[in-house]
C-alpha positions as CSV (number, residue, x, y, z in Angstrom):
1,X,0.0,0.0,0.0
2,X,1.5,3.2,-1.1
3,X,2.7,5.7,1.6
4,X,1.1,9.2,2.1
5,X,3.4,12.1,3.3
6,X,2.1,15.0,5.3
7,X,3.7,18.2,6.0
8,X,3.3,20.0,9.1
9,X,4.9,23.9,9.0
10,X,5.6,25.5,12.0
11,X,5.3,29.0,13.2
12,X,7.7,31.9,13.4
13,X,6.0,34.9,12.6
14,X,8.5,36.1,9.2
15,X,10.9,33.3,9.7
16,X,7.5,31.4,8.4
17,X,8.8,32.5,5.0
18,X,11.6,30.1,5.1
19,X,8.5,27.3,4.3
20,X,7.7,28.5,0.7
21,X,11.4,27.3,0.3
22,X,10.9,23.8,2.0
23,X,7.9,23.1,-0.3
24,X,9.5,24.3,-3.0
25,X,12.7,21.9,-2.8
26,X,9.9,19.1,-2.3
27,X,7.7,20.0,-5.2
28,X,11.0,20.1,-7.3
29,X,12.0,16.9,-6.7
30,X,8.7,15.3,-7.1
31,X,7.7,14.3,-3.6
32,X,3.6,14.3,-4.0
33,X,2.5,16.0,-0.6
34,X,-0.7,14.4,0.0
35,X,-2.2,16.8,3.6
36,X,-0.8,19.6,5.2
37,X,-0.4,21.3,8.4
38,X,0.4,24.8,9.8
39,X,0.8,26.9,13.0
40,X,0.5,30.3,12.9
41,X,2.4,31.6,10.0
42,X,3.0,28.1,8.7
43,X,-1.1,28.1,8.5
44,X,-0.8,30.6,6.0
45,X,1.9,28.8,4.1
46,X,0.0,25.9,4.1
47,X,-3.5,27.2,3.0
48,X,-1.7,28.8,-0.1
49,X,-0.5,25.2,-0.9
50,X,-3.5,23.3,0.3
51,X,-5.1,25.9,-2.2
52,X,-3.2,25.3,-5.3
53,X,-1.4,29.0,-4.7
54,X,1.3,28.9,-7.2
55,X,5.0,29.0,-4.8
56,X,6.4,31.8,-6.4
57,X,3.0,33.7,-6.5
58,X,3.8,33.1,-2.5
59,X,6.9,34.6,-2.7
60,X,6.3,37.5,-4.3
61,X,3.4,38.4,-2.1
62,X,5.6,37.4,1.1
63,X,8.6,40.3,-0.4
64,X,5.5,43.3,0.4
65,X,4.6,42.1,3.9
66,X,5.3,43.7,7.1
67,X,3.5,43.8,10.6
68,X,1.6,46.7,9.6
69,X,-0.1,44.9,6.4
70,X,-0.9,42.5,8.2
71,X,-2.5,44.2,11.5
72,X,-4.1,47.5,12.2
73,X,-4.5,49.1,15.5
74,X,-8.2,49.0,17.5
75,X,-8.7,49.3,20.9
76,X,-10.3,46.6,22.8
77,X,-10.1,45.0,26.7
78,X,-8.3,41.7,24.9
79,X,-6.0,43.7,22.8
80,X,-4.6,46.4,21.0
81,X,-3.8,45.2,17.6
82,X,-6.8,43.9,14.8
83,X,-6.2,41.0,12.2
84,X,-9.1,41.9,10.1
85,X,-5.9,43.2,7.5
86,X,-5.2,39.4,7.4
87,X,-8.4,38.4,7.3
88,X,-9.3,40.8,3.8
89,X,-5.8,39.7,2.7
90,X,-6.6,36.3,2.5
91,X,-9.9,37.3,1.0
92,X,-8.4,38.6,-1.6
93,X,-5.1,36.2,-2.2
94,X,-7.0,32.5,-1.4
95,X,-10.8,33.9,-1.6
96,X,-13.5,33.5,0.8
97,X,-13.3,29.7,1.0
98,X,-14.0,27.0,3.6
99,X,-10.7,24.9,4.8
100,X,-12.4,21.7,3.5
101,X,-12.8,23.1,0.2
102,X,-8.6,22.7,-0.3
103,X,-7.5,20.8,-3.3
104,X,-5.7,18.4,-0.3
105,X,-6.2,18.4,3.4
106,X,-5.5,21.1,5.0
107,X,-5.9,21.5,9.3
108,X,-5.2,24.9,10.8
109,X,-4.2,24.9,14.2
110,X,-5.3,27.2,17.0
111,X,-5.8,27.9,20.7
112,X,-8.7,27.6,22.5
113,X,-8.4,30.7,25.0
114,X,-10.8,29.5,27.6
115,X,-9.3,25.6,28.1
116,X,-6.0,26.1,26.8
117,X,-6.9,22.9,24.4
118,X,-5.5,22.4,20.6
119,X,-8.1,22.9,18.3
120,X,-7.7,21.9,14.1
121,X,-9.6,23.7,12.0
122,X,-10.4,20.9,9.3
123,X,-13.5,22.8,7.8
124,X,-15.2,26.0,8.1
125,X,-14.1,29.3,6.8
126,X,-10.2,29.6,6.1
127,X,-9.5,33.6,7.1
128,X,-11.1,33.4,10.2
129,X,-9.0,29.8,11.4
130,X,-5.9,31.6,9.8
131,X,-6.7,34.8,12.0
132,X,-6.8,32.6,14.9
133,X,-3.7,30.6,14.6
134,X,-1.5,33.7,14.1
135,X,-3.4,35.6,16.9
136,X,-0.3,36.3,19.6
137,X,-2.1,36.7,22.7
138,X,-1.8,39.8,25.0
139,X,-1.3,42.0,21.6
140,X,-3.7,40.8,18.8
141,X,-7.5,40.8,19.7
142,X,-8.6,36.7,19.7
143,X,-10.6,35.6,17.4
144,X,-14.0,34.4,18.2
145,X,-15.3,31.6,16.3
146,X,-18.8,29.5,17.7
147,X,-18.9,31.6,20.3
148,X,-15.4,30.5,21.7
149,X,-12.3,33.0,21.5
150,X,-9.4,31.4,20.0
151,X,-5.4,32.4,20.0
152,X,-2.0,31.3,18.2
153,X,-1.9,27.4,17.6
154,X,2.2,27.7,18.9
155,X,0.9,28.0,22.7
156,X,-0.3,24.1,22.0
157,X,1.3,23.0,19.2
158,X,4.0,24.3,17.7
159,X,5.4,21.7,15.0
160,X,1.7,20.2,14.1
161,X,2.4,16.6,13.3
162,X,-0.1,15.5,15.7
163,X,-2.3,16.9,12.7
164,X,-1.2,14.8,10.4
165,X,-1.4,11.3,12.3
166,X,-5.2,12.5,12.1
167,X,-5.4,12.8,8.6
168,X,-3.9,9.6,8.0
169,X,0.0,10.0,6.9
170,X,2.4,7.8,7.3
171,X,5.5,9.9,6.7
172,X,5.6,12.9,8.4
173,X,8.0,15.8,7.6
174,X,8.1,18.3,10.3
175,X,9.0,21.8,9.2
176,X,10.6,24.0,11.9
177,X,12.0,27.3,11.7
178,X,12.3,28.5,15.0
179,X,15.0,25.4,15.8
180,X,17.6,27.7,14.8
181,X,17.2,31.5,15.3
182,X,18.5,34.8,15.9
183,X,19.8,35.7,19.3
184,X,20.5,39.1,18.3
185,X,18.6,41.7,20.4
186,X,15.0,41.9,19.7
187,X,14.7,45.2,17.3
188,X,10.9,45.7,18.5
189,X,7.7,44.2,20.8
190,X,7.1,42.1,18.1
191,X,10.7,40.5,17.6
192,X,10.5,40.1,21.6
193,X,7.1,38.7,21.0
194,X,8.1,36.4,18.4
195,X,11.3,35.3,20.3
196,X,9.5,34.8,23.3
197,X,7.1,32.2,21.8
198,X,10.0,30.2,20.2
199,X,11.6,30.0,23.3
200,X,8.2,28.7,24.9
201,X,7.4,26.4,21.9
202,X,10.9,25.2,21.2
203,X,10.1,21.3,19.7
204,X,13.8,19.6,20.5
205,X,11.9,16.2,20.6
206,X,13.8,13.7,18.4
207,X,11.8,12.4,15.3
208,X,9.3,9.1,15.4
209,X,10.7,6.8,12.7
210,X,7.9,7.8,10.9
211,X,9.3,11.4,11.1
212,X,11.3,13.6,9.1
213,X,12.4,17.5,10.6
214,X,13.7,19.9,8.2
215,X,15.3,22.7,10.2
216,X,16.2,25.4,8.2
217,X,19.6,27.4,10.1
218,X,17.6,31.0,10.6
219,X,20.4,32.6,13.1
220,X,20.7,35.7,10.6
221,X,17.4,36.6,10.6
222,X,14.7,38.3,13.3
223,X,10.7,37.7,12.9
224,X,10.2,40.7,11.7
225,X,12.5,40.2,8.6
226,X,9.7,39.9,6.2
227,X,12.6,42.2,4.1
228,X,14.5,39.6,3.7
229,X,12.0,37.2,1.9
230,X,14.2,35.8,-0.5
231,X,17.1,35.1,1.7
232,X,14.4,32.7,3.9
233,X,13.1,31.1,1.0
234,X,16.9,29.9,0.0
235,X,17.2,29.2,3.7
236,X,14.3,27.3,3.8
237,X,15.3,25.4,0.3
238,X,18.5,24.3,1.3
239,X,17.6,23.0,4.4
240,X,14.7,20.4,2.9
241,X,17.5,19.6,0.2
242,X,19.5,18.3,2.1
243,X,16.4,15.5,3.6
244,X,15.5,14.6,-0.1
245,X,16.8,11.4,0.1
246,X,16.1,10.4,3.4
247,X,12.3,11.8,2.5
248,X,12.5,9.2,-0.5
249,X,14.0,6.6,1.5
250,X,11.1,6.6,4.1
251,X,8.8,7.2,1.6
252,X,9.8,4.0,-0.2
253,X,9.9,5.8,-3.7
254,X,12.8,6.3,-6.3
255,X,13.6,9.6,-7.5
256,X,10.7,10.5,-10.4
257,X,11.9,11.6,-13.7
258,X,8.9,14.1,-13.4
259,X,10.5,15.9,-10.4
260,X,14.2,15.9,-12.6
261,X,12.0,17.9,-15.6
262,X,10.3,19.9,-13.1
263,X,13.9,21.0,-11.4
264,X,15.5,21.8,-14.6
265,X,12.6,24.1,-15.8
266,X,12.5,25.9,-12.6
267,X,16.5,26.6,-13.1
268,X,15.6,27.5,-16.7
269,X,13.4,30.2,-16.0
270,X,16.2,32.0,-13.3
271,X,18.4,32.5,-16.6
């Protein structure tokens, strides 16, 4: 019985970029994701894929992002900051779809304010579960959803590959790119923010033989470096490269001459 791979993206506010290059690297050499993950800003990755969101369509939207895109300030007892600018973003990148509408499985992950438990969006409309995974507490105002107020998946579950065991895969590659991060002082309340939360959420658990983790070395960069898009998508690329074959050896599949034409017409179109 052939093996279905998962892909579970992690979050780390801009350092979240780094993912467009790990799926890039595994669309390139022809390893067929078949359900997909994401925390916080590796929800966001992952409903672009999920979605059929071209990578480099991604990318290019990733280069004009910054904090203040993506929030807008509004006062309120729970917060200070609003996400309705990621909520009309997504409108307008994805549409105004339902999660279960993804062309493969998709599970968003958030934080259940009230109980503290993990919750997986699986179905239901995708901005508001993608508001709620990236909602950091204390700063952005939580998301209410069936009358329960939600927060950023990382408090629970960071490195979401609990997702994928529900969705049925049975290779798991684990995305994290907040393994290996800046310790250069914070440059705002966001950086300390972000830091803060990787330091809280730090998955240092060794992989399940079922488990691959591609940990992309991010020590130059800061979660606010949305600036530096390109640099974490190279980041993020060489990192999965260098898993390719242990990906294929788990897998139990040969290297496809699809993904060798598919690698040599992405190099093309660079020169």
């Amino acid at each position: 019985m052939p093996k279905t791979i998962g892909v579970a993206l992690s979050g780390g506010s801009a350092l979240g970029i780094a993912h467009i290059g790990v799926l890039k690297a595994l669309e390139e050499n022809g390893i067929k994701i078949d359900c997909v993950a994401g925390t916080s800003a590796g929800a966001i990755i992952a409903a672009c894929y999920a979605f059929g969101v071209p990578l480099e369509k991604v990318a290019e939207k990733a280069r004009g992002l910054s904090w203040y895109t993506l929030s807008k300030f509004s006062f309120s007892t729970l917060g200070f900051i609003s996400h309705a600018a990621l909520g009309k973003l997504i409108h307008e990148f994805i549409g105004n779809v339902n999660i279960e509408d993804a062309e493969i499985p998709l599970a968003v992950i958030a934080t259940d304010l009230a109980t503290g438990e993990r919750m997986a969006f699986k179905k239901g409309p995708l901005a508001d579960a993608l508001m709620a995974s990236t909602c950091i507490p204390g700063v952005f105002i939580p998301i209410e959803i069936g009358g329960r107020l939600f927060v950023d998946g990382g408090l629970v579950d960071h490195l979401p590959l609990s997702a994928l065991r529900e969705m049925g895969a049975t290779v798991k590659i684990g995305a994290n790119v907040s393994r290996w991060i800046s310790r250069q002082r914070p440059k705002n309340i966001l950086d300390v923010l972000g830091r803060s939360l990787a330091i809280a959420t730090d998955y240092r658990y060794a992989p399940e033989k079922d488990e691959i983790f591609i940990e992309p070395h991010l020590e130059a960069f800061t979660p606010s470096d949305f600036r530096k898009a390109d640099d974490l998508v190279d980041e993020g690329y060489r990192a999965a490269e260098l898993k390719i074959k242990e990906i294929r050896r788990l897998a139990g599949r040969k290297t496809p001459v699809a993904g060798f034409w598919t690698k040599a017409k992405s190099w093309l179109r660079t020169y």
